[in-house]
C-alpha distance (Angstrom), angle and dihedral (degrees) to the residues before:
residue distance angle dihedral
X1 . . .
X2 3.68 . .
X3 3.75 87.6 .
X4 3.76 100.0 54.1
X5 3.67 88.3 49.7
X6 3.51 96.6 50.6
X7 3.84 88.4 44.9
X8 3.42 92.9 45.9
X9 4.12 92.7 56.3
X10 4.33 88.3 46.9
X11 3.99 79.9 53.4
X12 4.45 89.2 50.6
X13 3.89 92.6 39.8
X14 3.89 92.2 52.7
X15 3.70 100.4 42.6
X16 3.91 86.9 43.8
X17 3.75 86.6 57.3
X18 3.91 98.0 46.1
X19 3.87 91.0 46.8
X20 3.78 84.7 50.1
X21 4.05 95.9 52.0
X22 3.44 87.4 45.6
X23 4.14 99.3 43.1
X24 3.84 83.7 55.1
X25 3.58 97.0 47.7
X26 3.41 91.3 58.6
X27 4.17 98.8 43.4
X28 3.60 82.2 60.0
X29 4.05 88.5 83.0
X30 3.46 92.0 56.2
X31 3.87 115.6 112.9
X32 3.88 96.2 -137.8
X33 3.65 87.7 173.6
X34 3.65 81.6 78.5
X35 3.44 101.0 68.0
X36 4.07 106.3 24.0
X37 3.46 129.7 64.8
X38 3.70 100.1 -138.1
X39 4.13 108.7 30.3
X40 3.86 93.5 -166.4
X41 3.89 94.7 46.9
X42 3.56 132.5 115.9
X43 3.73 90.7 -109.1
X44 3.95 96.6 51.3
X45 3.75 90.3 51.2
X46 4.14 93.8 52.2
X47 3.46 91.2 45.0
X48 4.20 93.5 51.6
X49 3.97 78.7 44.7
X50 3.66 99.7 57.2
X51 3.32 101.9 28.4
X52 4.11 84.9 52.0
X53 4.65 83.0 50.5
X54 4.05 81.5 48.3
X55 3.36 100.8 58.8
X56 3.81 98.3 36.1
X57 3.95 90.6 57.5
X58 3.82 82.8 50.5
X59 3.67 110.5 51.4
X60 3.95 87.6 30.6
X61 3.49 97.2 60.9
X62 3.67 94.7 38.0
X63 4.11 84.8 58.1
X64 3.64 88.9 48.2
X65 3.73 101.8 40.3
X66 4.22 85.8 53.2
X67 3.84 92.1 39.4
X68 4.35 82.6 53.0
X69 4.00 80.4 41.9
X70 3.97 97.3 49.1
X71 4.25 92.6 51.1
X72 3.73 95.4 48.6
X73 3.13 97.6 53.9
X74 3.24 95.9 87.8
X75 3.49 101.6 63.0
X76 3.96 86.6 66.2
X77 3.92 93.1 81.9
């Protein structure tokens, strides 16, 4: 039990970590300089930062909520 478990959380921490690469990849086209004042500030760069954590804990936990979703399913018949 303790196994699966500890498995299981190596499984979240890796697919957190991909979705993150790849959520920050794809920020990276955004024209900040749109929104922000200074582009190159302090500010700019939290905001890219937590919006970046925001949409990781998003799209990550909708992949592992429908992953969680997909297995039990089968217990419904």
């Amino acid at each position: 039990m303790i196994e699966s478990m500890g498995q299981q959380s190596l499984f979240n921490i890796l697919i957190s970590l991909m979705v993150l690469v790849v959520v920050w990849w794809s920020i990276q086209s955004i024209k900040i300089d749109l929104f922000v004042k200074d582009p190159d500030g302090v500010k700019a760069k939290s905001l890219m930062i937590i919006l970046t954590i925001s949409l990781t804990y998003m799209v990550t936990s909708f992949l592992l909520n429908y992953l969680n979703w997909s297995t039990s399913i089968r217990y419904l018949f």
